[in-house]
DRENSE-808966 format. One record per residue: residue number from 1; x, y, z of N, C-alpha, C, O in turn; residue in three letters. Coordinates in pm, whole numbers. Layout:
BEGIN
<node k="NUM" n_xx="X" n_yy="Y" n_zz="Z" ca_xx="X" ca_yy="Y" ca_zz="Z" c_xx="X" c_yy="Y" c_zz="Z" o_xx="X" o_yy="Y" o_zz="Z" r="Ala"/>
...
This chain:
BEGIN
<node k="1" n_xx="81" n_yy="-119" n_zz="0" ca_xx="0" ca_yy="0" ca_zz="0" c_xx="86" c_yy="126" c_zz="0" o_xx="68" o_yy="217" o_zz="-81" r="Unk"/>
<node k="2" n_xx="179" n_yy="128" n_zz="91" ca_xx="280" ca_yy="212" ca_zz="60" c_xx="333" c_yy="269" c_zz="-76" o_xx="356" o_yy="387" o_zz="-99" r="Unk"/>
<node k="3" n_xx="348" n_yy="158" n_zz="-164" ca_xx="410" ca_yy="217" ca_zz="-308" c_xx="282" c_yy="235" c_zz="-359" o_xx="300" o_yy="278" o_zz="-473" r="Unk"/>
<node k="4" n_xx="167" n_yy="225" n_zz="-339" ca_xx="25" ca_yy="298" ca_zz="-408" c_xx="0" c_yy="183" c_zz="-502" o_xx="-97" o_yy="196" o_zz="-576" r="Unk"/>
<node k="5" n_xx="49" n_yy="107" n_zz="-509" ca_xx="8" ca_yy="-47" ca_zz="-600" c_xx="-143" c_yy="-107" c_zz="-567" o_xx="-234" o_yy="-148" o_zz="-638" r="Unk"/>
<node k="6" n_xx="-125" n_yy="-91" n_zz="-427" ca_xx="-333" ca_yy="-168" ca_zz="-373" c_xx="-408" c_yy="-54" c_zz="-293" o_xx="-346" o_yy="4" o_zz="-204" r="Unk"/>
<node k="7" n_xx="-481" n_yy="-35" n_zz="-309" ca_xx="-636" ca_yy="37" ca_zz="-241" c_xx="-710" c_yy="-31" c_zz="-166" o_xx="-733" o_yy="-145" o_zz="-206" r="Unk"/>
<node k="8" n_xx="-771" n_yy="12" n_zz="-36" ca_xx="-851" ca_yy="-82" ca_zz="16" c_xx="-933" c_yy="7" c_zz="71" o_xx="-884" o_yy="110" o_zz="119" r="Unk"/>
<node k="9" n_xx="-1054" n_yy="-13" n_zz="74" ca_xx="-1165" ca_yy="61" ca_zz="124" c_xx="-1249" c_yy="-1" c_zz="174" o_xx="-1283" o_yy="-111" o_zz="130" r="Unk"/>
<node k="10" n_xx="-1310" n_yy="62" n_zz="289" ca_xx="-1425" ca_yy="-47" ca_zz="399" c_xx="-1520" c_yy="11" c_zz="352" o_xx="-1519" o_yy="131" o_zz="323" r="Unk"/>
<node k="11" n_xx="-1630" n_yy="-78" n_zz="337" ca_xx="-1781" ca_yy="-20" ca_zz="331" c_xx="-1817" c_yy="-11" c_zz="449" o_xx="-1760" o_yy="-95" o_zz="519" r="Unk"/>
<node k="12" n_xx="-1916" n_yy="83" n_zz="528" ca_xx="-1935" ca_yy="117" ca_zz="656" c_xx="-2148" c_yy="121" c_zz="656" o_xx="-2245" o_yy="155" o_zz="588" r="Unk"/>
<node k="13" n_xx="-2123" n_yy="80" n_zz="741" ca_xx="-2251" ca_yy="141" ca_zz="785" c_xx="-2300" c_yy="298" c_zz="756" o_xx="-2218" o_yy="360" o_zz="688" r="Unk"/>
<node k="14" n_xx="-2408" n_yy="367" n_zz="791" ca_xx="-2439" ca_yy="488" ca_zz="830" c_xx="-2406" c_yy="525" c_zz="949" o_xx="-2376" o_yy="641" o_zz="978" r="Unk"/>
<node k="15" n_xx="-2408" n_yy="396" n_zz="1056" ca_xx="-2396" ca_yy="373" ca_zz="1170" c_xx="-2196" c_yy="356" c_zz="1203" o_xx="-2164" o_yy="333" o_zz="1320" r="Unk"/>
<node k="16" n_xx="-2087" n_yy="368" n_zz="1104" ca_xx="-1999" ca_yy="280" ca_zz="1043" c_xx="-2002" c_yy="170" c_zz="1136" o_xx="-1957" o_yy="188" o_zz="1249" r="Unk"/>
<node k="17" n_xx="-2046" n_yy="66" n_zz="1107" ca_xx="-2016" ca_yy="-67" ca_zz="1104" c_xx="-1995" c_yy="-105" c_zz="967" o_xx="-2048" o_yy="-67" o_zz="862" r="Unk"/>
<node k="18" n_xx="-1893" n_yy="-197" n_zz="997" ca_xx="-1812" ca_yy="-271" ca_zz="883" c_xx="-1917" c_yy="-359" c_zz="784" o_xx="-1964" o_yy="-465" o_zz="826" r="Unk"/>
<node k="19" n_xx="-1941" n_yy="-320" n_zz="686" ca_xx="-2027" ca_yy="-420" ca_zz="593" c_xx="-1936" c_yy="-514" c_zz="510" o_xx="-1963" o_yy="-627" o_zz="468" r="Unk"/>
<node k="20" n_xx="-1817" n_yy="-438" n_zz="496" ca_xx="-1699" ca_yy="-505" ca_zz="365" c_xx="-1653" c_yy="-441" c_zz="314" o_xx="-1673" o_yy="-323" o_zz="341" r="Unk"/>
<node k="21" n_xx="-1514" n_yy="-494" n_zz="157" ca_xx="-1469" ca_yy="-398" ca_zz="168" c_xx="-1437" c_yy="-405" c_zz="23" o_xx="-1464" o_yy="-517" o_zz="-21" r="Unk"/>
<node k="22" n_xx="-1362" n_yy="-280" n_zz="-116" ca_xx="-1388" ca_yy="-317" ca_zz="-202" c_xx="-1191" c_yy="-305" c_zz="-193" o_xx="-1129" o_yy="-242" o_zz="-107" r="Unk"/>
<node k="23" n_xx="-1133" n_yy="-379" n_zz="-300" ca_xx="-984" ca_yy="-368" ca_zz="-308" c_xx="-954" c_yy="-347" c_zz="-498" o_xx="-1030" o_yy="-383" o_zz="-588" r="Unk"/>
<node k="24" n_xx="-842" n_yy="-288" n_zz="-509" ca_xx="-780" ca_yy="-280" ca_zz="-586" c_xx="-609" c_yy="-323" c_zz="-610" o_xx="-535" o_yy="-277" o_zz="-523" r="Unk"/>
<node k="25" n_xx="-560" n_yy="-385" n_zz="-691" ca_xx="-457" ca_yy="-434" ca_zz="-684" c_xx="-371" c_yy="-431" c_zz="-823" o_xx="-431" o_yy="-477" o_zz="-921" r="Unk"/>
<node k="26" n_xx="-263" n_yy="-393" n_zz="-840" ca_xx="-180" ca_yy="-417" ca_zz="-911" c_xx="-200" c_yy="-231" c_zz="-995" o_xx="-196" o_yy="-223" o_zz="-1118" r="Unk"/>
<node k="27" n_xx="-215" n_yy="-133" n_zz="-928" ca_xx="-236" ca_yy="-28" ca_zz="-972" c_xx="-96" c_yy="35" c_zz="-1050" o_xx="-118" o_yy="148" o_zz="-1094" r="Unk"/>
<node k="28" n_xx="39" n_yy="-14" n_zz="-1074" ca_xx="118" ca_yy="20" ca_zz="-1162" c_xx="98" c_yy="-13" c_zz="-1280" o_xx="161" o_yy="42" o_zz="-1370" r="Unk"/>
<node k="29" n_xx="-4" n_yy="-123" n_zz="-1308" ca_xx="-27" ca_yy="-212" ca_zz="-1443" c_xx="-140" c_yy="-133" c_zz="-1521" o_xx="-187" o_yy="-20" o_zz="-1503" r="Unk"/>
<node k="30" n_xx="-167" n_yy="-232" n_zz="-1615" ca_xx="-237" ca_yy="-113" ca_zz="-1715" c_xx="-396" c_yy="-163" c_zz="-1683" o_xx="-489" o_yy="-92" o_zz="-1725" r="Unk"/>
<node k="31" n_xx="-422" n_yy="-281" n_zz="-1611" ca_xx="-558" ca_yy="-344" ca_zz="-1572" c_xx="-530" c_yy="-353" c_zz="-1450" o_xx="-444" o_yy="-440" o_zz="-1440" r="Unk"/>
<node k="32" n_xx="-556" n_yy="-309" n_zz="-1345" ca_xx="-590" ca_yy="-337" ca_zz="-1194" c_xx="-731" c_yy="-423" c_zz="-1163" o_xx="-850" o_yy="-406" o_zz="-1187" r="Unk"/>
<node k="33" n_xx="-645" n_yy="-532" n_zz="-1090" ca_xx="-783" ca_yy="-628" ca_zz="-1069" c_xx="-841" c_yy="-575" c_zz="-889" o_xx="-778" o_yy="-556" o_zz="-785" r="Unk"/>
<node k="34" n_xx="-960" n_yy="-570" n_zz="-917" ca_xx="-1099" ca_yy="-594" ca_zz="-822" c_xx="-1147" c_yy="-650" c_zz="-739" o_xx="-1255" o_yy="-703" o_zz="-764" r="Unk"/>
<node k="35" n_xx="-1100" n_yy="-663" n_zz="-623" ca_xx="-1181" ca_yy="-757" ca_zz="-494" c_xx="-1266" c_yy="-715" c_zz="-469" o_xx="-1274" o_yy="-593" o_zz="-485" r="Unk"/>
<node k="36" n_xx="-1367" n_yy="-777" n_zz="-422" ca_xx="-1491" ca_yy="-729" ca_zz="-317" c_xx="-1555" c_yy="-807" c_zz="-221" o_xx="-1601" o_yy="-914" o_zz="-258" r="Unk"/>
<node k="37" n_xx="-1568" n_yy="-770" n_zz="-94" ca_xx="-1624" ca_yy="-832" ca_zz="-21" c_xx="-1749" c_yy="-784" c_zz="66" o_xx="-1735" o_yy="-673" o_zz="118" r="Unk"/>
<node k="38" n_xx="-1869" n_yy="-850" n_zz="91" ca_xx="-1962" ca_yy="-808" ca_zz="181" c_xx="-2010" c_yy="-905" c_zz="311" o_xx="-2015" o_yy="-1028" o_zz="306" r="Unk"/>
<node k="39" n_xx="-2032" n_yy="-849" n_zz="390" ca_xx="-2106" ca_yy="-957" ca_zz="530" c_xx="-2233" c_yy="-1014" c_zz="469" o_xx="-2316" o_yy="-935" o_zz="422" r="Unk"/>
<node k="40" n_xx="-2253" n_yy="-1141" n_zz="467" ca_xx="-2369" ca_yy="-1214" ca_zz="386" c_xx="-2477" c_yy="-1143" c_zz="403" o_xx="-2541" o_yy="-1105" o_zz="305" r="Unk"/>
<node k="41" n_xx="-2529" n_yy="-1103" n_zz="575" ca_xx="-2627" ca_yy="-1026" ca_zz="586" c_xx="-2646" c_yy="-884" c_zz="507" o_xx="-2754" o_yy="-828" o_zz="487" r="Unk"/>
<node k="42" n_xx="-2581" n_yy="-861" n_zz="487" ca_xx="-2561" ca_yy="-738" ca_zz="392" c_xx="-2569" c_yy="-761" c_zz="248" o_xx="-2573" o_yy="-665" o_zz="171" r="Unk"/>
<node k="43" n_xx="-2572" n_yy="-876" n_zz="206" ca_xx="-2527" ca_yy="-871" ca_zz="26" c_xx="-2731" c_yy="-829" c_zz="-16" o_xx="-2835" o_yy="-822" o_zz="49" r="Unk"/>
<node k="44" n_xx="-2707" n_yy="-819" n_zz="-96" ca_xx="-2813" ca_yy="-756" ca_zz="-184" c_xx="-2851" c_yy="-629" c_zz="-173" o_xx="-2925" o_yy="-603" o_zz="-268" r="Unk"/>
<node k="45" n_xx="-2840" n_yy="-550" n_zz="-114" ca_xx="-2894" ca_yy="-397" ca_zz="-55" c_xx="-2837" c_yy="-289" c_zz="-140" o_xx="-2878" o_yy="-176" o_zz="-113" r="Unk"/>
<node k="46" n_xx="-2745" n_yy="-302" n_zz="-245" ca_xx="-2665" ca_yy="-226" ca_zz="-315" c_xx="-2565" c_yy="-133" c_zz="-211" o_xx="-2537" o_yy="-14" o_zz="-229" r="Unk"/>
<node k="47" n_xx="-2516" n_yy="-226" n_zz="-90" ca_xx="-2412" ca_yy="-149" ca_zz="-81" c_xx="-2219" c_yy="-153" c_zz="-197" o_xx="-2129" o_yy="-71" o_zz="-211" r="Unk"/>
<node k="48" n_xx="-2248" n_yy="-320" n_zz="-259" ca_xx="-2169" ca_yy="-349" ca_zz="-352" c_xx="-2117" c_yy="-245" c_zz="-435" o_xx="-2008" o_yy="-188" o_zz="-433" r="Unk"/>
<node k="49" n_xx="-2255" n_yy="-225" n_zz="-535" ca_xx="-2246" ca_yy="-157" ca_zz="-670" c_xx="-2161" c_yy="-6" c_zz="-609" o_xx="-2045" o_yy="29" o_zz="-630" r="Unk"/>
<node k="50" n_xx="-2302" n_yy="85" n_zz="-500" ca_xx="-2240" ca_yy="189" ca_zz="-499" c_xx="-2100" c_yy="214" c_zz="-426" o_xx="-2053" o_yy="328" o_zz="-433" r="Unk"/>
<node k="51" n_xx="-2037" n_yy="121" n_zz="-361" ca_xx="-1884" ca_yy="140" ca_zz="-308" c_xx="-1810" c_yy="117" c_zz="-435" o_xx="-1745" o_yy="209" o_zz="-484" r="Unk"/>
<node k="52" n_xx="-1816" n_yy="-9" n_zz="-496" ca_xx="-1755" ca_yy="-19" ca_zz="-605" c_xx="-1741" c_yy="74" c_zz="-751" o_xx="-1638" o_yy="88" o_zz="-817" r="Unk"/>
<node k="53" n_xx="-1872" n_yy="131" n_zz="-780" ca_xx="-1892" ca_yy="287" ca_zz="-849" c_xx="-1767" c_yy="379" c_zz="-826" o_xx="-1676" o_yy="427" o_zz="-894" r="Unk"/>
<node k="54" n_xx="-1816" n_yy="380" n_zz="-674" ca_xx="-1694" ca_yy="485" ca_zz="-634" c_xx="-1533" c_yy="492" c_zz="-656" o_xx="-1457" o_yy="581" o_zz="-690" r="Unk"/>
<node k="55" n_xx="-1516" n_yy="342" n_zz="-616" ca_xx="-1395" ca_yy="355" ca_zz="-595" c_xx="-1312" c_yy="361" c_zz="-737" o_xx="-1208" o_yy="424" o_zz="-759" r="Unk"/>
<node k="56" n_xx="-1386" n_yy="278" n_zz="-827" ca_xx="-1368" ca_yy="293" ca_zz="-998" c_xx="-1348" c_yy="445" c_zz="-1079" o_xx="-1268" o_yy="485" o_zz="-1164" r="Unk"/>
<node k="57" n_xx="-1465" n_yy="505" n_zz="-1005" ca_xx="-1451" ca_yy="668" ca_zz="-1073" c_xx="-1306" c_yy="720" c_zz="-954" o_xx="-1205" o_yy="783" o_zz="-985" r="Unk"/>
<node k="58" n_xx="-1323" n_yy="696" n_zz="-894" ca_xx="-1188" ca_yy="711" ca_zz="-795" c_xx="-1059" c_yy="711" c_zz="-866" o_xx="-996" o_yy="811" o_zz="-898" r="Unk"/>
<node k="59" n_xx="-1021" n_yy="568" n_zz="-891" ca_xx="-934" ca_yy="545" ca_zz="-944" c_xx="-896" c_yy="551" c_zz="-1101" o_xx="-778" o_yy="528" o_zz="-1126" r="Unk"/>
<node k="60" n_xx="-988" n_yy="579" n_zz="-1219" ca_xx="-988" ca_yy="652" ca_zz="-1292" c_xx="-972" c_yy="802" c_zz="-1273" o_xx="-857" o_yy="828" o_zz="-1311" r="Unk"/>
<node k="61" n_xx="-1018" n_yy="888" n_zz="-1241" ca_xx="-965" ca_yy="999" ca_zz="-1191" c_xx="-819" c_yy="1039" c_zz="-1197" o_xx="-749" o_yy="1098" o_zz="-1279" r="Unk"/>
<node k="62" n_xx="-793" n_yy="952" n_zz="-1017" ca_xx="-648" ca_yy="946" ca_zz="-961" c_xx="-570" c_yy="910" c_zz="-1037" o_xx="-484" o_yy="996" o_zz="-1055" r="Unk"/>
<node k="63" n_xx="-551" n_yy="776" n_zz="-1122" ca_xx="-454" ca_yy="711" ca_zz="-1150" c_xx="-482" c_yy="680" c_zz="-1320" o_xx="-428" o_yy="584" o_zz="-1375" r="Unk"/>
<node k="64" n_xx="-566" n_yy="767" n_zz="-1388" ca_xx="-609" ca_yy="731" ca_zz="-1503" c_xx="-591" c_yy="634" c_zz="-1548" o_xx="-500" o_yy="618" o_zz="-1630" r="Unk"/>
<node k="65" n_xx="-688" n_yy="516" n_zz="-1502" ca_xx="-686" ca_yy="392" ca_zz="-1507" c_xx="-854" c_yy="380" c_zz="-1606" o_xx="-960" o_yy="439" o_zz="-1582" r="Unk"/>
<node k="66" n_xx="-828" n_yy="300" n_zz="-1696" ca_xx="-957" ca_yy="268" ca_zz="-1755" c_xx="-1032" c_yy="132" c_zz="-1808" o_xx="-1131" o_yy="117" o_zz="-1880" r="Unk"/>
<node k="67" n_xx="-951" n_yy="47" n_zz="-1747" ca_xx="-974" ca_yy="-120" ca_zz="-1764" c_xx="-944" c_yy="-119" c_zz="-1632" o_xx="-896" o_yy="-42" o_zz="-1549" r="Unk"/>
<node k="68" n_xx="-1011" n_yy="-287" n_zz="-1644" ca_xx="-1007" ca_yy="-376" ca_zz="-1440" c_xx="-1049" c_yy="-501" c_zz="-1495" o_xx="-1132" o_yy="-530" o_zz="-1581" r="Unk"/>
<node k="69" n_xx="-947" n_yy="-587" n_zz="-1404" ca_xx="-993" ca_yy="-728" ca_zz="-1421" c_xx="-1045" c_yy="-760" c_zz="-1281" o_xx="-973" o_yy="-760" o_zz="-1182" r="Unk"/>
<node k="70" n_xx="-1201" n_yy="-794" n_zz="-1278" ca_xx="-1258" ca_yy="-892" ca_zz="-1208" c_xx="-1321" c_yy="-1011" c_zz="-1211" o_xx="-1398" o_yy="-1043" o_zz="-1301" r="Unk"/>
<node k="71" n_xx="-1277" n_yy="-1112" n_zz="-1072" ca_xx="-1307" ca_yy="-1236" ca_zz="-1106" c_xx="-1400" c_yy="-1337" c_zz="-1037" o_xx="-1337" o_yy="-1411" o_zz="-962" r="Unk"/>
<node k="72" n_xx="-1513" n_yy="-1356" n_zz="-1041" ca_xx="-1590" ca_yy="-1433" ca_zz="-976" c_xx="-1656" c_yy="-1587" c_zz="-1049" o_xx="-1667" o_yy="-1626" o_zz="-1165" r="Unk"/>
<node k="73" n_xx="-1687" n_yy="-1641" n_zz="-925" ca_xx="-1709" ca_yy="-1796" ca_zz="-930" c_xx="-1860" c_yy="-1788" c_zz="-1035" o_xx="-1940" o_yy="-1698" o_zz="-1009" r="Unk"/>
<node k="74" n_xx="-1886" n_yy="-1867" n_zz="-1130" ca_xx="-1979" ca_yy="-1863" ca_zz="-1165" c_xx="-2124" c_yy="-1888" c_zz="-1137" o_xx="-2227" o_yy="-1841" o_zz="-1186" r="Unk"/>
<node k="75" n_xx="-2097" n_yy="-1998" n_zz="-1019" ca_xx="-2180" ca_yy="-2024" ca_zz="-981" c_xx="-2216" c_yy="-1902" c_zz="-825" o_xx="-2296" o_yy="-1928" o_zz="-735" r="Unk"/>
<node k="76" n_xx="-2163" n_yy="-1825" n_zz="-831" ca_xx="-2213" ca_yy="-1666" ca_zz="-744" c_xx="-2314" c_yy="-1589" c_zz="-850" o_xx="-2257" o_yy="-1517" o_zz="-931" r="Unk"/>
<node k="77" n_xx="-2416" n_yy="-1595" n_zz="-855" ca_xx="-2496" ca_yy="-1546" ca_zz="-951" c_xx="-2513" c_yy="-1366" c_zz="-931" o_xx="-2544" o_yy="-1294" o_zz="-1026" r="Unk"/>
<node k="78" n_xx="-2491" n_yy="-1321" n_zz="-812" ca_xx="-2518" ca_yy="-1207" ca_zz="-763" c_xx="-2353" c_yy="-1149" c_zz="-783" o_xx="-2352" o_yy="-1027" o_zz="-800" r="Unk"/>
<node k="79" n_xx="-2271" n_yy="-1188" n_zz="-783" ca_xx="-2139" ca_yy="-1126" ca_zz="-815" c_xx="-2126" c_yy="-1126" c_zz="-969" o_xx="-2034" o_yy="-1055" o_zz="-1011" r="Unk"/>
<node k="80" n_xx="-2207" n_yy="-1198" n_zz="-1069" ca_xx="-2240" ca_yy="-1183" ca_zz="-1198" c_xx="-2269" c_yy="-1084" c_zz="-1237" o_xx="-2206" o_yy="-1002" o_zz="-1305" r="Unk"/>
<node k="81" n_xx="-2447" n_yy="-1086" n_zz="-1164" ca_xx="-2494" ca_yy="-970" ca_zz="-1233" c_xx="-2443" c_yy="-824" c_zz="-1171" o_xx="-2481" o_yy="-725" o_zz="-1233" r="Unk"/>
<node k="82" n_xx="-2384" n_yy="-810" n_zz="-1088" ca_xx="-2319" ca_yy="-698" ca_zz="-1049" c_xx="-2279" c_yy="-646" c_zz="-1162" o_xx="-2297" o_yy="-527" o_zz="-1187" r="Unk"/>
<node k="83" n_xx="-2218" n_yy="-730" n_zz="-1246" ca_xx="-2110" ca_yy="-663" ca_zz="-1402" c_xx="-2236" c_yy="-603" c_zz="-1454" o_xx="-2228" o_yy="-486" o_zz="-1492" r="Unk"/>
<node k="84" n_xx="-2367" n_yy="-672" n_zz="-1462" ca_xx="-2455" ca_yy="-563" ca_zz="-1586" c_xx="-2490" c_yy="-457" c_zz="-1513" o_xx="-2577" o_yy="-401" o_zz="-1578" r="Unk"/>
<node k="85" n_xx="-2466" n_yy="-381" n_zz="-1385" ca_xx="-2485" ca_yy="-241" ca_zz="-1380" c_xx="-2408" c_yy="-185" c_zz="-1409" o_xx="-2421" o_yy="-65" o_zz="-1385" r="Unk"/>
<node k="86" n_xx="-2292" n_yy="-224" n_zz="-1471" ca_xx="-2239" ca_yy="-136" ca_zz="-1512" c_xx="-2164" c_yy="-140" c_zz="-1674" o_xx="-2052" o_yy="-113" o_zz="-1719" r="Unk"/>
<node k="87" n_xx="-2308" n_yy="-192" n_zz="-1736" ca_xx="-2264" ca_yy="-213" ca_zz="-1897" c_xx="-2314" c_yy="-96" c_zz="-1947" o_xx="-2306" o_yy="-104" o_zz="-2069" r="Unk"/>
<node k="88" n_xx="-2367" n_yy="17" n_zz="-1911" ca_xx="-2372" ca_yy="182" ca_zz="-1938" c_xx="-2226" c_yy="221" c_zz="-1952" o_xx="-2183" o_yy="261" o_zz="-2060" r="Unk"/>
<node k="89" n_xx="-2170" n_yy="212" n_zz="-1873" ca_xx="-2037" ca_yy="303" ca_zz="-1856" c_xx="-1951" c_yy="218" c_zz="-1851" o_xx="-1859" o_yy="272" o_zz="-1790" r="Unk"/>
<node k="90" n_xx="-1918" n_yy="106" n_zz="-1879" ca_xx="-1807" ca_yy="-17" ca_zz="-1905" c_xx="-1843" c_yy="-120" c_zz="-2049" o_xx="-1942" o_yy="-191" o_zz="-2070" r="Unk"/>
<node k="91" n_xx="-1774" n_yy="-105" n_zz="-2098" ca_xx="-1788" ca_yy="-284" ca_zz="-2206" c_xx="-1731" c_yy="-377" c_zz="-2089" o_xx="-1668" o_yy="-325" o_zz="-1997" r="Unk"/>
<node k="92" n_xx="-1753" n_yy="-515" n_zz="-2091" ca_xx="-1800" ca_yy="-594" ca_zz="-1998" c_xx="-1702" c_yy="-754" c_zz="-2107" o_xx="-1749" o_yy="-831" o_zz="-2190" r="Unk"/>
<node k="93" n_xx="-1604" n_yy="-745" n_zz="-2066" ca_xx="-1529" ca_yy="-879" ca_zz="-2184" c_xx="-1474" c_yy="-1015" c_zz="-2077" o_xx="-1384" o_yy="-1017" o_zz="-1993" r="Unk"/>
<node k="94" n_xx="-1584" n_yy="-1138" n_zz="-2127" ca_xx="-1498" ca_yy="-1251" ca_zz="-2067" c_xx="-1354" c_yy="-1279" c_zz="-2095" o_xx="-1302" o_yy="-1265" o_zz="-2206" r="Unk"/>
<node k="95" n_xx="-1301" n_yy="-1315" n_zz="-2001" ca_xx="-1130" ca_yy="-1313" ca_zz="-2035" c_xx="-1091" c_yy="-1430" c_zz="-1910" o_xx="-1079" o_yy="-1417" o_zz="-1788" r="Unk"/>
<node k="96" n_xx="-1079" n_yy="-1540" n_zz="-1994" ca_xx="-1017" ca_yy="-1645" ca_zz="-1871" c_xx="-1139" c_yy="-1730" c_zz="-1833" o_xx="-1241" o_yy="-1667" o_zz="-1860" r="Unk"/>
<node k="97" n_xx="-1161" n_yy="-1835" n_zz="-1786" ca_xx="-1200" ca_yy="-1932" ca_zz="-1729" c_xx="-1083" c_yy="-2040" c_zz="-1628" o_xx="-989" o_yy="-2091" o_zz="-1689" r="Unk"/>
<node k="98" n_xx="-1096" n_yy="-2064" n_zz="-1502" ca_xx="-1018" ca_yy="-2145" ca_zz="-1465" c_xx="-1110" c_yy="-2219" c_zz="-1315" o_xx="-1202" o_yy="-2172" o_zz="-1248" r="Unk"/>
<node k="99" n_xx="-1048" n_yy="-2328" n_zz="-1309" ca_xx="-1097" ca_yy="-2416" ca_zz="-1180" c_xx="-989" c_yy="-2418" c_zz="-1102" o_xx="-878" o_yy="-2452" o_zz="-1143" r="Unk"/>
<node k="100" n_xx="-1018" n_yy="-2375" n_zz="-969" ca_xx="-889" ca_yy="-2356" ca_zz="-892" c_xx="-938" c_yy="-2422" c_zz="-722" o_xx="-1058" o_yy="-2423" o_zz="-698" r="Unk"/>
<node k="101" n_xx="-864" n_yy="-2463" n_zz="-638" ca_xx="-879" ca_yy="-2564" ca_zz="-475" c_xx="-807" c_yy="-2459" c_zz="-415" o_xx="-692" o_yy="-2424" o_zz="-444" r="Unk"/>
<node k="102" n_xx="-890" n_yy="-2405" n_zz="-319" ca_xx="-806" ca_yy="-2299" ca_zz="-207" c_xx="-726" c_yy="-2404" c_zz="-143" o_xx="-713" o_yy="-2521" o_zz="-177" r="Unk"/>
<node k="103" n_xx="-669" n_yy="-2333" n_zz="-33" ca_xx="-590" ca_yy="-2407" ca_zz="82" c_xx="-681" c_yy="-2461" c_zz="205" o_xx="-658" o_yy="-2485" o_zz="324" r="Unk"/>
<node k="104" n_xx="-787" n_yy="-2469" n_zz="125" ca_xx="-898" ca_yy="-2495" ca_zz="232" c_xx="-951" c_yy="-2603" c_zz="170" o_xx="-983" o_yy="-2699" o_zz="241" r="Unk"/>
<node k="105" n_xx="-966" n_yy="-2608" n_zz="68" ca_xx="-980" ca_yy="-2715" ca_zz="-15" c_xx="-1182" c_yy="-2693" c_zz="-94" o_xx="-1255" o_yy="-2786" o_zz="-129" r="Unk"/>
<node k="106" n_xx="-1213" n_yy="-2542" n_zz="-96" ca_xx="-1280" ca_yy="-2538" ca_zz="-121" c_xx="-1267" c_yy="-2528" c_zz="-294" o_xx="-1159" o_yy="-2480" o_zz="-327" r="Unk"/>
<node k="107" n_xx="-1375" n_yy="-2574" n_zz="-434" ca_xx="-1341" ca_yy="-2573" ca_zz="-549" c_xx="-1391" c_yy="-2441" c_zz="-657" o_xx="-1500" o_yy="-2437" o_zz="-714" r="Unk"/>
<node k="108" n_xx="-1298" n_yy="-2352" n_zz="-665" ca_xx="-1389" ca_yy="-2260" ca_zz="-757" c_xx="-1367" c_yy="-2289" c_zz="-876" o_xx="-1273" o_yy="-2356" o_zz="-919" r="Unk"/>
<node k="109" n_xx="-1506" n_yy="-2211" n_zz="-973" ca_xx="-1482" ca_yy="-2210" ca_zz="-1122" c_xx="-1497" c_yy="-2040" c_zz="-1158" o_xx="-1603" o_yy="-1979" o_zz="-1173" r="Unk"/>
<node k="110" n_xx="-1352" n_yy="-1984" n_zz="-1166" ca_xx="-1343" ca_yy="-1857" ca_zz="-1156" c_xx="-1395" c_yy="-1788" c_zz="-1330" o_xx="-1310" o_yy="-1792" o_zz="-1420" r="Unk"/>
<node k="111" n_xx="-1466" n_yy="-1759" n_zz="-1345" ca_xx="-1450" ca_yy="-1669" ca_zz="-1465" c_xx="-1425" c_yy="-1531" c_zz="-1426" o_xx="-1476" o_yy="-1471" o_zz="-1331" r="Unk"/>
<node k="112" n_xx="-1320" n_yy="-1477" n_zz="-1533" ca_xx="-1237" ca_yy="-1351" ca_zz="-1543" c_xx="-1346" c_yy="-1297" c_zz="-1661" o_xx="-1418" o_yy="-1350" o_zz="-1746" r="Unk"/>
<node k="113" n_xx="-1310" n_yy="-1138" n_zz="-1608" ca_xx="-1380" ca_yy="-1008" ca_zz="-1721" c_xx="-1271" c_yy="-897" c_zz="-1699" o_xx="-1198" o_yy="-881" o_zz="-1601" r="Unk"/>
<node k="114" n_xx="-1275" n_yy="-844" n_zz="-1784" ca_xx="-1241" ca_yy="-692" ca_zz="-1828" c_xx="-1384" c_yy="-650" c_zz="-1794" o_xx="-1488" o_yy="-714" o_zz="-1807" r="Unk"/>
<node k="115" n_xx="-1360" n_yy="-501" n_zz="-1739" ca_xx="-1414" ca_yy="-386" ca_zz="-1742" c_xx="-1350" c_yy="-258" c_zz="-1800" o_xx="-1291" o_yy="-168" o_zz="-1742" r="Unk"/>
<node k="116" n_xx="-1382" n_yy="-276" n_zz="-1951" ca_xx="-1323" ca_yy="-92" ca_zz="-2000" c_xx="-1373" c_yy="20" c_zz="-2021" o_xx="-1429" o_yy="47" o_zz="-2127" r="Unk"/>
<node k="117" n_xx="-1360" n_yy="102" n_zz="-1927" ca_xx="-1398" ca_yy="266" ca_zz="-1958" c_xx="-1478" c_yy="280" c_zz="-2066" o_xx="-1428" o_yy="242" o_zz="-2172" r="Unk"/>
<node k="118" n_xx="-1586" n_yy="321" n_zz="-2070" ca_xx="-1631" ca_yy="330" ca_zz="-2231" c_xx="-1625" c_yy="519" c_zz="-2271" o_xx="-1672" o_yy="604" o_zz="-2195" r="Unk"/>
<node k="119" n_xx="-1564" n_yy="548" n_zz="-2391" ca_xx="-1531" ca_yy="709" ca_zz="-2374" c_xx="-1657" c_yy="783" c_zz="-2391" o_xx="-1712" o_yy="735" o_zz="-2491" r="Unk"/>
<node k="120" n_xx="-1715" n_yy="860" n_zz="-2350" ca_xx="-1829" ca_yy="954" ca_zz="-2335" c_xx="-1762" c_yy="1058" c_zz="-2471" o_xx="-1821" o_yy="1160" o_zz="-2506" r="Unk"/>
């Protein structure tokens, strides 16, 4: 974080309590990939979209960044459609498929996207 390579931002309550948090990584590169996380009780409410909004126009801004690679399990249907709110202001490109065993030994089937800036 120091050399400005990752971003991390908590989603908060109104109240701030911690809902989750959105990350950015590899910000010297020309695609910075996308974490996100929410407290289960929390997923659906659009605190996702609008932290993640933010931090995107954020980092476009700051770091004139205009692509992002994010990657979710396919079978997360709600981390899917997250990508179509934002096929207004992003083209939306599959890139990658892979099956991968945490250290936990849980099994994902990750599909990768681009998100690129679309120019106004």
């Amino acid at each position: 974080m120091e050399k400005e390579e990752t971003l991390l931002f908590s989603i908060l309550s109104k109240n701030d309590k911690f809902l989750g948090s959105v990350e950015v990584h590899g910000l010297t590169g020309e695609c910075p990939e996308l974490g996100i996380w929410i407290i289960e009780t929390e997923q659906k409410k659009g605190y996702v979209y609008k932290a993640l909004n933010e931090v995107l126009n954020y980092v476009i801004t700051k770091y004139g960044k205009d692509s992002f690679f994010y990657e979710a399990d396919i079978r997360n249907i709600a981390s899917t459609n997250l990508l179509r709110k934002f096929e207004k202001e992003y083209e939306i490109i599959e890139h990658g498929f892979e099956k991968s065993t945490t250290d936990s030994g849980k099994v994902l089937e990750l599909q990768g996207y681009i998100l690129k800036a679309k120019k106004c």
